[in-house]
C-alpha positions as a printed NumPy array, in Angstrom:
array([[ -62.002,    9.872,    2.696],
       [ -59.816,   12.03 ,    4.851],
       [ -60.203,   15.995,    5.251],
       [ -57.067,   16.75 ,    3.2  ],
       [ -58.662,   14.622,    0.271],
       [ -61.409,   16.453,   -0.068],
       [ -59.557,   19.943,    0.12 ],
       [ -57.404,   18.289,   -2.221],
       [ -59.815,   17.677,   -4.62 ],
       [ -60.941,   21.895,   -4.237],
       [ -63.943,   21.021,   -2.269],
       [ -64.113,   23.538,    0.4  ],
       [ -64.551,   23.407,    4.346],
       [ -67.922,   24.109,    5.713],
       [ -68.539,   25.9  ,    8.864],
       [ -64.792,   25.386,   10.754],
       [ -66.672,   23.912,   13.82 ],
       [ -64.537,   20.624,   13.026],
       [ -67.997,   18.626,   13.338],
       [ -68.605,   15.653,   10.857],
       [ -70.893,   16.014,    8.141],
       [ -71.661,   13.375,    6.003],
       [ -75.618,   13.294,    4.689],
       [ -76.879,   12.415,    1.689],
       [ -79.896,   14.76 ,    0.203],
       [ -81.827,   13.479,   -2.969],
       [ -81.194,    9.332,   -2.307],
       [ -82.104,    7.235,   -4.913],
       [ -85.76 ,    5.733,   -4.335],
       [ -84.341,    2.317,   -4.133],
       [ -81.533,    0.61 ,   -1.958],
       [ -78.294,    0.215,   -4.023],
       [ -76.052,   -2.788,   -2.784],
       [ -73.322,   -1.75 ,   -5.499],
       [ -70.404,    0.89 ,   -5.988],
       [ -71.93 ,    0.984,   -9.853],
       [ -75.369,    1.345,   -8.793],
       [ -74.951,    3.911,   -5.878],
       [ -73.547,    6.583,   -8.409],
       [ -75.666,    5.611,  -11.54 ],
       [ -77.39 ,    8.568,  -10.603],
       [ -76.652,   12.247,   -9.686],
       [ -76.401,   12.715,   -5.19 ],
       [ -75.559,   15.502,   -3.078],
       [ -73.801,   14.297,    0.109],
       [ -72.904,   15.937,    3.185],
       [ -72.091,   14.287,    6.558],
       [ -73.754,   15.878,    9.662],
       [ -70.573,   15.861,   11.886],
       [ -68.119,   17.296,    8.936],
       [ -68.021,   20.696,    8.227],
       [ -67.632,   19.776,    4.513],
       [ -70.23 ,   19.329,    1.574],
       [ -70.173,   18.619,   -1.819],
       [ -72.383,   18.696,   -5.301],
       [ -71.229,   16.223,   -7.994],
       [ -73.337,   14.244,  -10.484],
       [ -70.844,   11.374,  -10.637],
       [ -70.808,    8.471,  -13.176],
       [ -69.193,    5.154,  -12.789],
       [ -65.872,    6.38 ,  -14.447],
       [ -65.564,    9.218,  -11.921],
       [ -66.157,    6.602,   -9.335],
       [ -63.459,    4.41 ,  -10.363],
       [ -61.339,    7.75 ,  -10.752],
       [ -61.875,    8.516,   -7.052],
       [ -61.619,    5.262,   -5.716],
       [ -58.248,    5.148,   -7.805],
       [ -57.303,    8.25 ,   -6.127],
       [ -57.976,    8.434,   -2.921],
       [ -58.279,    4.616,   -2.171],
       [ -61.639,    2.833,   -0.618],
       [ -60.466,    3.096,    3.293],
       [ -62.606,    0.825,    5.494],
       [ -64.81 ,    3.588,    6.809],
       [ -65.718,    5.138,    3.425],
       [ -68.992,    5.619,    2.049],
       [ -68.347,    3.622,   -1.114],
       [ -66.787,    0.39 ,    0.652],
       [ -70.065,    0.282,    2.91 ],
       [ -72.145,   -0.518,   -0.207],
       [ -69.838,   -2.716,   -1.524],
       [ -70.361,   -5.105,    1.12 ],
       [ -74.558,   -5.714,    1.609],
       [ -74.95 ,   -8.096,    3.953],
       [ -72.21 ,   -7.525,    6.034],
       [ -70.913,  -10.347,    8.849],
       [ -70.385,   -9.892,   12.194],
       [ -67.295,   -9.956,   12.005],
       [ -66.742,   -6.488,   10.199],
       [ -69.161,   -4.838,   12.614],
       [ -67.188,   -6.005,   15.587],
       [ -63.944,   -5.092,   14.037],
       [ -65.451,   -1.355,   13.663],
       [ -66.985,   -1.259,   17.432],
       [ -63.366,   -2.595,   18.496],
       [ -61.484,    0.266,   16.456],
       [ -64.149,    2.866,   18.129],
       [ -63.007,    1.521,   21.514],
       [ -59.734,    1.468,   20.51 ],
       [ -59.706,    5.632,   20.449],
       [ -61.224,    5.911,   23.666],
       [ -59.465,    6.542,   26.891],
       [ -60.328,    4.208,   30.042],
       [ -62.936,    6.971,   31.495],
       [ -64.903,    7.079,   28.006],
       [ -64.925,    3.491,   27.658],
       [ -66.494,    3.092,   31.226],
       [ -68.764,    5.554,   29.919],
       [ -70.02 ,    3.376,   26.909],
       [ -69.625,   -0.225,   27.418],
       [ -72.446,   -1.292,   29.701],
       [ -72.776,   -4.905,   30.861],
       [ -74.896,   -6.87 ,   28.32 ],
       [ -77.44 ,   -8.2  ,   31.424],
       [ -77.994,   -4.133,   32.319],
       [ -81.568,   -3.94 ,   31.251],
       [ -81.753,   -0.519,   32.873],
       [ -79.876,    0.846,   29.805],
       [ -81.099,   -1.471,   27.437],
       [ -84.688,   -0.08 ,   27.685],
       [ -83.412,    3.62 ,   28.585],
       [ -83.851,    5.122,   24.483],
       [ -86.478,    8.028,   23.666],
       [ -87.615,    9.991,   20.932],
       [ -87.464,   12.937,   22.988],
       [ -84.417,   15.514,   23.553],
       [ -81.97 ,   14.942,   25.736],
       [ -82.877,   17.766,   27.879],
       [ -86.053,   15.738,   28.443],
       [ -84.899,   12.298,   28.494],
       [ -81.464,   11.723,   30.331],
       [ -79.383,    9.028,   27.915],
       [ -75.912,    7.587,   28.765],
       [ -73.257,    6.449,   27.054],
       [ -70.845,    8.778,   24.965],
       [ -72.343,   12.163,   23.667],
       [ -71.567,   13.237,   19.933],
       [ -70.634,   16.353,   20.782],
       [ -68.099,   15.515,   23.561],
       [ -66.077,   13.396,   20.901],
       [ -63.042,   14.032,   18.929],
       [ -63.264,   14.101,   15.439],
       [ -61.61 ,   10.807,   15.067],
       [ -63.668,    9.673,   17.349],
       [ -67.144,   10.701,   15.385],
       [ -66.011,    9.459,   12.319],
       [ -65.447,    5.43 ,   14.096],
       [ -68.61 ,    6.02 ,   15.652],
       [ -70.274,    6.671,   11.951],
       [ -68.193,    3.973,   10.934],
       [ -69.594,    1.364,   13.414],
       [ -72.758,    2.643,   11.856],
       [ -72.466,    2.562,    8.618],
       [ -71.129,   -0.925,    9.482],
       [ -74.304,   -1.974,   10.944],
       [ -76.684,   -0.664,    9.205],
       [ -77.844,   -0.861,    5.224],
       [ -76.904,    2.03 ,    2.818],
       [ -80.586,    2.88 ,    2.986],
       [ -80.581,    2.8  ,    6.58 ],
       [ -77.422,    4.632,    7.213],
       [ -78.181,    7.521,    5.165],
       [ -81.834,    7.734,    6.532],
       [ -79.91 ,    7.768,    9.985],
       [ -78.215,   10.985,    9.122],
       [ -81.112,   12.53 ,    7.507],
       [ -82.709,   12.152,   10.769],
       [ -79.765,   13.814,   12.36 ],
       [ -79.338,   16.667,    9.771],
       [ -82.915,   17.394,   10.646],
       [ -82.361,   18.167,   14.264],
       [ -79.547,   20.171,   13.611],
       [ -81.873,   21.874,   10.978],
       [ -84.861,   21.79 ,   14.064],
       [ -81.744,   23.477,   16.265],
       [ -80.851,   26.306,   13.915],
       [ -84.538,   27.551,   13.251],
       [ -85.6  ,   27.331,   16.958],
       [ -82.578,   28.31 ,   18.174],
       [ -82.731,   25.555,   21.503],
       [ -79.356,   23.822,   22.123],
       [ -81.116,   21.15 ,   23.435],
       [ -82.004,   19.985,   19.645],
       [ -78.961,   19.301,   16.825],
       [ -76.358,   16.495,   15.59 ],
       [ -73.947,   17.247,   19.092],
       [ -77.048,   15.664,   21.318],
       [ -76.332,   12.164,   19.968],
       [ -75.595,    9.084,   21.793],
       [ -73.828,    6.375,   21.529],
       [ -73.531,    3.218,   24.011],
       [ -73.098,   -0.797,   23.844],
       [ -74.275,   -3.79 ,   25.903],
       [ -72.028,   -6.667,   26.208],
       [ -68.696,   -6.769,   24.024],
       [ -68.581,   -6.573,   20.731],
       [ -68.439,  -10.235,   19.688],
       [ -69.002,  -12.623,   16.923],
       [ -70.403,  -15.75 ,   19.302],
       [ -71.977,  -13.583,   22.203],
       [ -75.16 ,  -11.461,   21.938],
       [ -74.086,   -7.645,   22.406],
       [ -76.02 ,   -4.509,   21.132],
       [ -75.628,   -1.006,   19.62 ],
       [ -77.421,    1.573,   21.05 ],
       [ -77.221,    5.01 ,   18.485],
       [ -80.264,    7.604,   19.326],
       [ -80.947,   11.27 ,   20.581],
       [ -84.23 ,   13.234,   19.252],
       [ -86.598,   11.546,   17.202],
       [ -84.3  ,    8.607,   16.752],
       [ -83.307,    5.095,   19.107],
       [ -81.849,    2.752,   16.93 ],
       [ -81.258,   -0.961,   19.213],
       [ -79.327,   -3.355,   17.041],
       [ -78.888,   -6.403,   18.72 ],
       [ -76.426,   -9.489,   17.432],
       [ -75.813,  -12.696,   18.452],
       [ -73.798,  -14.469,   15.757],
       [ -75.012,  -13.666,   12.383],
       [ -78.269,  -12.946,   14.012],
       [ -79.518,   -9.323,   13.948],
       [ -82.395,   -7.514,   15.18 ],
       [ -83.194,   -3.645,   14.906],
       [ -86.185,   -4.199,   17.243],
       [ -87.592,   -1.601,   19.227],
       [ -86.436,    1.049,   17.527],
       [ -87.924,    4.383,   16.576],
       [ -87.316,    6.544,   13.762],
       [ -88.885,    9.747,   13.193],
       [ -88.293,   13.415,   12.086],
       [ -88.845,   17.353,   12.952],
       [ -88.377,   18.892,   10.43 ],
       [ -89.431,   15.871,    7.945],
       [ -88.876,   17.696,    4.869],
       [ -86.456,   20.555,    4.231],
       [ -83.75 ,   21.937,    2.117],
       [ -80.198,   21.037,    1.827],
       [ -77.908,   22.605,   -0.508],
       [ -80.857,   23.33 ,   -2.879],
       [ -82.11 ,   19.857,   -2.524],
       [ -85.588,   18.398,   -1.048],
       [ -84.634,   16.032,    1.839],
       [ -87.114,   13.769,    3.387],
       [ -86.31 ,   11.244,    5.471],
       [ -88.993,    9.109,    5.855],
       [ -90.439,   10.019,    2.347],
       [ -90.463,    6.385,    1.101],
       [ -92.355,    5.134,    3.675],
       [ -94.852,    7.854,    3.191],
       [ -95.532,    7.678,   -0.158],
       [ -95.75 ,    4.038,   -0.239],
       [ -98.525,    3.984,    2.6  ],
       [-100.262,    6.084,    0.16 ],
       [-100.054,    3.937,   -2.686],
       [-100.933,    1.042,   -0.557],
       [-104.211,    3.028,    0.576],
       [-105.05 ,    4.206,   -2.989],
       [-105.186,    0.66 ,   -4.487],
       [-107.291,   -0.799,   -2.182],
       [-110.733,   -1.11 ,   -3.627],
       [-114.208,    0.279,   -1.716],
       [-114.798,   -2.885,    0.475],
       [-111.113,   -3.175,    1.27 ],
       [-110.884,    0.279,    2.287],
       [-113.75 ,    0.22 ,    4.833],
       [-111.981,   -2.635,    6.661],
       [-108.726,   -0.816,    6.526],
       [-109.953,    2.925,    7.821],
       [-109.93 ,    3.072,   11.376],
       [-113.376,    5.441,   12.376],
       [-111.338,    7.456,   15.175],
       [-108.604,    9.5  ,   15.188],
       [-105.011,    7.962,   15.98 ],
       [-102.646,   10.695,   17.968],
       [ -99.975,    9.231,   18.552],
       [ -97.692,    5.754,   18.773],
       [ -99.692,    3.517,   20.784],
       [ -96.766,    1.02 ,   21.239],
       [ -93.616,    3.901,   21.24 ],
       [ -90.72 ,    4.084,   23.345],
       [ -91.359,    3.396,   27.237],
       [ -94.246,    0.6  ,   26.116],
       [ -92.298,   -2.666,   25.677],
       [ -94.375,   -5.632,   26.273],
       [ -97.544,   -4.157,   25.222],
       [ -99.6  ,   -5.386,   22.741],
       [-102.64 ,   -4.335,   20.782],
       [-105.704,   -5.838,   19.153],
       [-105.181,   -5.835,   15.824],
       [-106.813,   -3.954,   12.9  ],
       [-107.788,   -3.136,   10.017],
       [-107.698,   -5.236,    6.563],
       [-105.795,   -8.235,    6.981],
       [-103.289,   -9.659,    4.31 ],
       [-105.514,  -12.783,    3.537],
       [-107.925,  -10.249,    2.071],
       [-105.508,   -8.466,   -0.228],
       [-104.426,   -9.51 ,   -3.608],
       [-101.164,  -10.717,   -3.932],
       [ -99.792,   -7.362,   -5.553],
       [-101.119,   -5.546,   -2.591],
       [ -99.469,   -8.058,   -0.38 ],
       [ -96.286,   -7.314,   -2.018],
       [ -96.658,   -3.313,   -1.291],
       [ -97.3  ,   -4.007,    1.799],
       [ -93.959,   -6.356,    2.058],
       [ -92.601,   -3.108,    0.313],
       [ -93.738,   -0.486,    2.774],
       [ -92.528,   -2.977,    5.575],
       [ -89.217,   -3.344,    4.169],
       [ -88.618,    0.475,    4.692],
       [ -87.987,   -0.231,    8.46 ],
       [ -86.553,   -3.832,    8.153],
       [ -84.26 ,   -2.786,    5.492],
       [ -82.502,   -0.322,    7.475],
       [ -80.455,   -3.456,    8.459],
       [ -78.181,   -5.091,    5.879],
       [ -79.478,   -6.674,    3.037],
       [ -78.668,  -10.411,    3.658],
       [ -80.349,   -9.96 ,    7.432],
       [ -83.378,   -7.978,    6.225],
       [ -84.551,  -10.545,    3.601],
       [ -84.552,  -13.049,    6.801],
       [ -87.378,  -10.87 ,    8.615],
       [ -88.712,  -10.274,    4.612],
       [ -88.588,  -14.012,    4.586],
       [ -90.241,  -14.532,    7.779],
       [ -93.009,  -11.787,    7.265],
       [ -94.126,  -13.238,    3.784],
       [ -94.714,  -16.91 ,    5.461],
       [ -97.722,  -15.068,    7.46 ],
       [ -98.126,  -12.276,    5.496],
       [-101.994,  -13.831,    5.194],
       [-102.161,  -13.039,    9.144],
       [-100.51 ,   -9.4  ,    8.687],
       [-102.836,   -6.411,    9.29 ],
       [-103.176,   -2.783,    7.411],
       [-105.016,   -0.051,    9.468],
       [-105.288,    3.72 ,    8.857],
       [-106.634,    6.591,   10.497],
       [-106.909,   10.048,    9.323],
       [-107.61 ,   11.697,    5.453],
       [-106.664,    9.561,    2.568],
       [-105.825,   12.239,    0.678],
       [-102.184,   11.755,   -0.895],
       [ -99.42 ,   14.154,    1.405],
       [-101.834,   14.687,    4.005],
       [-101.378,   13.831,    8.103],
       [-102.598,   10.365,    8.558],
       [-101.591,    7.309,   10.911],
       [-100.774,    4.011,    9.527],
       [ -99.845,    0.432,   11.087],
       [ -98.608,   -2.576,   10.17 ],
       [ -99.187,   -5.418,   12.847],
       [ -98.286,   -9.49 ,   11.891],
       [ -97.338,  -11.79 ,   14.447],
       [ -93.703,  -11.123,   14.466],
       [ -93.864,   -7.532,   13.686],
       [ -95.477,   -4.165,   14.743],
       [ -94.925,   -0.949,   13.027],
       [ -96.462,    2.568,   13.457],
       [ -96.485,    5.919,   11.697],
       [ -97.873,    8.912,   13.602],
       [ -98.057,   12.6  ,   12.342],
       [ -97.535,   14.842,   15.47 ],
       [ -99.361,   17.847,   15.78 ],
       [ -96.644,   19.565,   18.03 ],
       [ -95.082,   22.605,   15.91 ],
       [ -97.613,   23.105,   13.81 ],
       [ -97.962,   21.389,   10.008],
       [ -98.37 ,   17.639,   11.285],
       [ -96.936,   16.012,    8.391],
       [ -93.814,   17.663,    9.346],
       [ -92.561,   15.887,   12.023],
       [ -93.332,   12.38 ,   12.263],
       [ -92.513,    9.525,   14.926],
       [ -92.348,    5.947,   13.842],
       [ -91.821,    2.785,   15.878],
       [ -90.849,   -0.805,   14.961],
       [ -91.202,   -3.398,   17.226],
       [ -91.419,   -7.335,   16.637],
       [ -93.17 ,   -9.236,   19.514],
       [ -91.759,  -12.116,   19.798],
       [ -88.083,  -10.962,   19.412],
       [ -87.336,   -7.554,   20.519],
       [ -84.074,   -6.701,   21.738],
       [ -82.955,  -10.371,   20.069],
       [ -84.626,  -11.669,   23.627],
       [ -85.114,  -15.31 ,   21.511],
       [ -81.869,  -15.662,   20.749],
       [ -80.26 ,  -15.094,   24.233],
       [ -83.034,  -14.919,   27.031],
       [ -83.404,  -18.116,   28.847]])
């Protein structure tokens, strides 16, 4: 939906800085695949490189009204969850139209040869004024040229994923305007690609700046999202009255997990030392660690399902159709999957969680940096026998 649409409409412009801002606050609990389901229930969405917002508790008919309107353009929000599951082919076509904008300087900028594992591994959690990233910075773009890059996102990645993407973002530009450091916000974003975008040849999308490195590697109608981290500073805060928390679901469903294992199941899973940190975070690929914990074969099967569930909050932030694959995959040995935890047990407190099978690895680490540790979080997901899609193109 274009600027004058919305003004049309007598939504107003936010702060004039031209910037993008597209987030949604208060998501739905569950992943919607469907234009009806999406707006079954009231949303607030702003985008965090447009200077708009808006508050609307929409129903289907005002959906249809809209869509009627102002027509369902191939980078809109609505069209992206018509289509779960997504081929190649529609991701390439949105990475090509990205290029497309870009003059021959940019494009040397972003494209990096597929074979460069320099910049394959070069992603961080940290700022940029840390960690130096390449590629094509956010805040150096023209507006056109933010809103292909979101497209090529929202492309890639699942509803779910896509918004929890921009929640991320919205909290570093949150981060930036309480701390007042430039080196924090939505402008220190970057954006790169290996290879060419291509429905036969591996290539990979490279998205990340603080607290987020999102590696989505294709080959075909293969797709991986590992390593990638996601995590958040501030991990809950306000937008336009609204409670945002970007990695709420996977919280409160490690908690649930935790509370319905019984007393003998619980002693397995509680690690008896304190976990600071990823073990297994950006910078450590090709590690490995003994695993820990309670292991699926001792669960019952609803608790293997919740675990499946919890799991599914980093392997859905893929499309649909490629996330049940790894689902698929992860259930065959769910029976050799492991549950650890370290820290209190006490529901919304700081405590470390992992998830560790023999195709995937995932961590959840409160940091103690800034204060109130359940307030900024790092998470990794890793698979280790596949990241960076190495079995699918690595000879």
């Amino acid at each position: 939906m274009s600027r004058a649409n919305f003004l049309e409409f007598g939504i107003s412009a936010g702060n004039g800085r031209g910037l993008d801002k597209m987030f949604i606050a208060d998501v739905p609990s569950r992943a919607t695949s469907t234009v009806a389901d999406l707006f079954d229930e009231p949303f607030v969405r702003v985008d965090p490189w447009l200077g708009l917002g808006f508050n609307l508790a929409m129903n289907k008919k005002i959906v249809l009204v809209l869509i009627v309107l102002f027509g369902t353009g191939w980078n809109s929000f609505a069209q992206t969850n018509s289509t779960p599951g997504a081929p190649t082919a529609g991701i390439v076509a949105a990475t090509k139209k990205f290029l497309a904008t870009l003059d021959d300087t940019q494009r040397g900028k972003v494209v990096f040869e597929f074979k460069d594992e320099a910049q394959r591994k070069r992603w961080s959690n940290l700022p940029t004024a840390i960690f130096k990233r390449q590629g094509l910075r956010m805040g150096d773009l023209t507006k056109p040229q933010r809103d292909a890059v979101l497209a090529v996102l929202a492309a890639a990645l699942s509803p779910q994923g896509y918004e929890k993407v921009l929640q991320i973002v919205e909290a570093d530009e949150s981060l930036r305007k309480s701390s007042g450091e430039t080196m924090f916000g939505q402008e220190q974003y970057y954006v790169s690609f290996l290879g060419q975008p291509s429905t036969t040849e591996p290539w990979m999308i490279q998205f990340g700046g603080h607290h987020l490195g999102l590696n989505v590697t294709l080959a075909g109608e293969q797709r991986t999202l590992a390593p990638s981290h996601t995590g958040a500073q501030p991990a809950i805060y306000e937008l336009e009255g609204k409670t945002v928390r970007p990695l709420g679901r996977e919280t409160d469903k490690a908690f649930a997990l935790l509370s319905s294992l019984n007393e003998a199941q619980r002693k397995q899973a509680i690690l008896d030392f304190q976990m600071r940190d990823l073990v297994l975070g950006p910078g450590r690929d090709g590690q490995t660690i003994q695993p820990e914990g309670v292991k699926g074969a001792a669960l019952t099967e609803k608790q293997r399902e919740m675990l499946l569930d919890l799991a599914g909050e980093w392997t859905g932030i893929l499309h649909e159709a490629v996330a049940k694959v790894k689902m698929d995959e992860m259930r065959k040995t769910i029976a050799e999957t492991w549950f650890a935890w370290s820290g209190p047990t006490e529901k919304g407190s700081a405590a470390y969680f992992r998830i560790q099978g023999p195709t995937v690895i995932i961590e959840y680490a409160p940091q103690r940096l800034g204060g109130d540790a359940t307030k900024h979080i790092h998470t990794i997901y890793r698979d280790p026998t596949n990241d960076y899609g190495v079995k699918w193109w690595k000879r």
